[in-house]
N, C-alpha and C positions, 0 to 999 in steps of 0.2 A: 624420619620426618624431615619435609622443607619445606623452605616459604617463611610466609608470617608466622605459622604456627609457630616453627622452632625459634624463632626469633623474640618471639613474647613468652617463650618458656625459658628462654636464656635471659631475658632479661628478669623475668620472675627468680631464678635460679640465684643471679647473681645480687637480688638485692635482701633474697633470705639468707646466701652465706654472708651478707655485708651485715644486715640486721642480728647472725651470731657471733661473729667477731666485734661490731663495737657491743653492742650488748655484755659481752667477755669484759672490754677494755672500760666501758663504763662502772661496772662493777666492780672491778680491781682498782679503779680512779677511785670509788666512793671509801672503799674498803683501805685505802691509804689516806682518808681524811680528806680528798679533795670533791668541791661540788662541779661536777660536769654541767655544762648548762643543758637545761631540758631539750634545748632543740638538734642538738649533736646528735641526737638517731635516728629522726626522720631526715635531716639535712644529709645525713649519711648514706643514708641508703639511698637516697632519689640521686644526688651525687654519683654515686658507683653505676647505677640505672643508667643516666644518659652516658658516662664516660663510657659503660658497657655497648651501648647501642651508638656510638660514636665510632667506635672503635671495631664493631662489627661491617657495620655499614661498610669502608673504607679496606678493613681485611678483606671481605669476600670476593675482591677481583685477584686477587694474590693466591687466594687458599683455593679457588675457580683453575685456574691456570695451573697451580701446583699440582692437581688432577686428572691433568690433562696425558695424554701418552706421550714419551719422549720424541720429538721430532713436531709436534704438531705445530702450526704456524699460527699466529691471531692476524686473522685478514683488516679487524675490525672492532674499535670498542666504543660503545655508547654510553656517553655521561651524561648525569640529568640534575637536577634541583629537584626538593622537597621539601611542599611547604609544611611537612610534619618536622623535617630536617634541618633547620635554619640555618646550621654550620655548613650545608651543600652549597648554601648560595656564596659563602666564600671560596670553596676548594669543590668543585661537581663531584659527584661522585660513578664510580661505573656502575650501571646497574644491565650491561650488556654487551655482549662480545661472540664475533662470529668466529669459526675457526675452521682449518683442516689440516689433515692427518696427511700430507705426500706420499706415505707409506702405500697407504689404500687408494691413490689414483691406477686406475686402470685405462688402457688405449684398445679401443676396438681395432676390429679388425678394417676397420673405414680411417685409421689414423685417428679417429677422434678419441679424447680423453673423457674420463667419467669421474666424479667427484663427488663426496657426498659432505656437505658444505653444515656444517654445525652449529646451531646459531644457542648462544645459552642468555637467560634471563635470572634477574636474582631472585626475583621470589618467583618463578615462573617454570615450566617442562621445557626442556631441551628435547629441542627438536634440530631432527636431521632435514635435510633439501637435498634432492639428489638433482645434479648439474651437470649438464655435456658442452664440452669443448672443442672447438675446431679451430686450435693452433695456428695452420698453415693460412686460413682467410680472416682470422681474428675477429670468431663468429660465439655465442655464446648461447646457451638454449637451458631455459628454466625446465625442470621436471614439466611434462607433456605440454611443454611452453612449444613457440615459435624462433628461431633462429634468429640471434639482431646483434648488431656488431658491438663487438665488446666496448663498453668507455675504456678510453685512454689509461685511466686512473683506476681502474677495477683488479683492486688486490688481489681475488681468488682468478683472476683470468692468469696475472704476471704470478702466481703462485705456481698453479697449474702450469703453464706453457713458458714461465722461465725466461721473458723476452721476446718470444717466435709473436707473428703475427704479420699479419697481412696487408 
């Protein structure tokens, strides 16, 4: 399972193991003669809830890329705000990133290069783009696109073609 789904199951997950552990610790507090205040379980658990979803948030560009094949490049990564998220608007967070494999570039027999350009979202299907390169005019052409000269600053071109260009 991905996306939101897993997301609101981990977070469910993580505030019933919090809700048995203080639950445990309140008990053993009472049972040694001490009064725990009443609010210590619900403060607890919603507590562990956002540190948990805090803390997911922020891992899954890490544990994203940790998955990735060895070699692969990140051409690209997109941070965003959320207003479910309040803590993004201090620190953004990634909730996107393009990537490619160098491994799997291939060169036709026309000199030109082929690429198939990885774009991943967090809560969203990765999807592949397949892209052709023509190095020598520093030419670039989207899947059944038109041919247009690569920008200056276009990562999977200087990824792909290493410098070369026209």
């Amino acid at each position: 399972m991905t996306g939101i789904g897993a997301d609101i199951l981990g977070v469910i997950a993580v505030g019933i193991g919090m809700a048995a552990v203080l639950y445990a610790g309140l008990h053993a507090a009472r049972k040694a003669g001490l009064k725990p205040a009443p609010w210590l379980m619900p403060a607890g658990i919603g507590a562990a809830m956002v540190l948990y979803s805090v803390w997911n948030d922020y891992a899954w560009l890490p544990r994203a890329l940790d998955r990735l094949p060895p070699g692969t490049q990140v051409l690209m990564v997109g941070e965003a705000t959320q207003i479910w998220a309040p803590w993004t608007y201090l620190v953004p967070v990634g909730v996107r990133f393009a990537a490619l494999d160098p491994s799997a570039v291939t060169e036709g027999e026309d000199g030109q290069r082929r690429a198939q350009i990885m774009l991943f979202e967090r809560r969203g299907q990765t999807v592949v783009v397949p892209q052709e390169f023509d190095c020598a005019a520093g030419l670039i052409r989207p899947a059944r696109g038109d041919w247009a000269p690569a920008p200056g600053d276009d990562p999977a071109f200087a990824a792909v073609c290493g410098g070369q260009g026209g």
